[in-house]
C-alpha positions in Angstrom: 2.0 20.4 26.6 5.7 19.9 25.5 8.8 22.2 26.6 11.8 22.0 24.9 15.2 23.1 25.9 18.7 23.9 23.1 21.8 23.4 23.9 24.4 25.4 21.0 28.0 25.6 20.9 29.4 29.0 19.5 33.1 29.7 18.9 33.4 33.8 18.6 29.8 34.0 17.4 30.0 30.9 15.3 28.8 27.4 15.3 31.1 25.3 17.1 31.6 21.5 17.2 32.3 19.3 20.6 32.5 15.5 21.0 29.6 13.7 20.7 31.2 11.5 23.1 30.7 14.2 25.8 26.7 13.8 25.2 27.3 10.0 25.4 29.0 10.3 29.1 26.6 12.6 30.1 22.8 10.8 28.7 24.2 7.2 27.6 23.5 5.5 30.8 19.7 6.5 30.7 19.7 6.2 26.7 16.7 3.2 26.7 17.0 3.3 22.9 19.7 5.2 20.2 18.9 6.5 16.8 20.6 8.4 14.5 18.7 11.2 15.3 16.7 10.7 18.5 17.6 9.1 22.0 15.2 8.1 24.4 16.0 8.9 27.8 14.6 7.0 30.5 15.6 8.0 34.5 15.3 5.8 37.0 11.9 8.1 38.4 10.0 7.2 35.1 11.0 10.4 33.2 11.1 10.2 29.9 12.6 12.8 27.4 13.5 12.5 23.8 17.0 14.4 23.0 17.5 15.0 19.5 21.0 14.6 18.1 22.6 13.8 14.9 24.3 11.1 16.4 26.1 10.0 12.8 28.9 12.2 13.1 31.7 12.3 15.8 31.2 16.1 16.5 28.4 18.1 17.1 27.4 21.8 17.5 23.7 21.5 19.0 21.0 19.8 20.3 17.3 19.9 21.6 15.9 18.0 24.3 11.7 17.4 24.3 10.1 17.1 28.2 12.9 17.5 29.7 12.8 15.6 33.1 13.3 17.3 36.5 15.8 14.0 37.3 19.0 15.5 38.8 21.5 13.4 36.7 19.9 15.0 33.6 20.5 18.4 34.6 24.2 17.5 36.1 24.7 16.5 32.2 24.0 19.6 31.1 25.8 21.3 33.7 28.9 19.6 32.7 28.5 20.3 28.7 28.1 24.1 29.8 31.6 23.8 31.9 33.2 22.1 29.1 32.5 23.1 26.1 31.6 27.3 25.1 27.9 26.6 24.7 24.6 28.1 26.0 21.1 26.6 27.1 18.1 28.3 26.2 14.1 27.6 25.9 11.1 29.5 24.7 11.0 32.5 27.1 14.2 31.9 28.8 17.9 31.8 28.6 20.7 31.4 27.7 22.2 30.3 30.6 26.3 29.9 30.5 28.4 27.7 33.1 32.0 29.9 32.2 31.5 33.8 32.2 34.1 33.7 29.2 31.5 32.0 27.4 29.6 35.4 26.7 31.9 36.6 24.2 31.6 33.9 22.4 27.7 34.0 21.7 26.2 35.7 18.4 25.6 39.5 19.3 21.9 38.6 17.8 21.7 35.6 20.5 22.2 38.2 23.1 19.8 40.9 21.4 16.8 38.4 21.1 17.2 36.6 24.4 18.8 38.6 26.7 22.0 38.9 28.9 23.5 35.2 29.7 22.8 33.9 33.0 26.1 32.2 34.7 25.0 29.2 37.0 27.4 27.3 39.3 25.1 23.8 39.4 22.6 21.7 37.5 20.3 22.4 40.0 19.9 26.8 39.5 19.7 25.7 35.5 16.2 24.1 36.5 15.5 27.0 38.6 16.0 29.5 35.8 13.4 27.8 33.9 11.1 27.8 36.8 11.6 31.8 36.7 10.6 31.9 33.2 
């Protein structure tokens, strides 16, 4: 069975656009293969995950990641986009989880409604254990 996890970037309840080269830093290394809509990650414990981009354009406001692997470089990489960027993380049943408690203002009132109160994490590491909750 497949989990998936979205990652969305909201500017005072809007879409918002980051750097795509933030999701390169982050998931390039263990990128085994790059398309223009789909990477394949690959970590170094045999994990493999599928994050789906649109990797034509320079800026992005989302993206979805299929199997997500329990590797703790993948979820220091999302950790980092949280801290960087005003986004959210969310899954089926869970979420959204927020690195900056500023971020929350910044989320569609609806997002909030439909999913709940954000959850502020410090680390990569209580991102995976919020899922584990759920």
């Amino acid at each position: 069975m497949g989990f998936d996890i979205f990652f969305d970037c909201f500017d005072r309840g809007e879409p918002a656009d980051f750097p795509i080269a933030l999701i390169e830093r982050g998931f390039g290394r263990y990128a085994e293969g790059k398309g223009p809509e789909c990477w394949v990650l690959l970590y170094p414990d045999g994990a493999r995950s599928e994050l789906f981009v649109d990797a034509t354009e320079a800026n992005v406001s989302d993206f979805m990641v299929a199997r997500p692997p329990v590797h703790p470089e993948f979820w220091r990489a999302i950790f980092d986009l949280l801290r960087e960027t005003p986004s959210c993380l969310y899954w089926p049943g869970g979420g959204p989880v927020i690195a900056n408690p500023a971020v929350r203002e910044h989320l569609p009132p609806e997002m909030i409604e439909a999913l709940g109160e954000p959850t502020i994490v410090s680390a990569g590491e209580q991102i995976l254990e919020e899922i584990e909750k759920s």
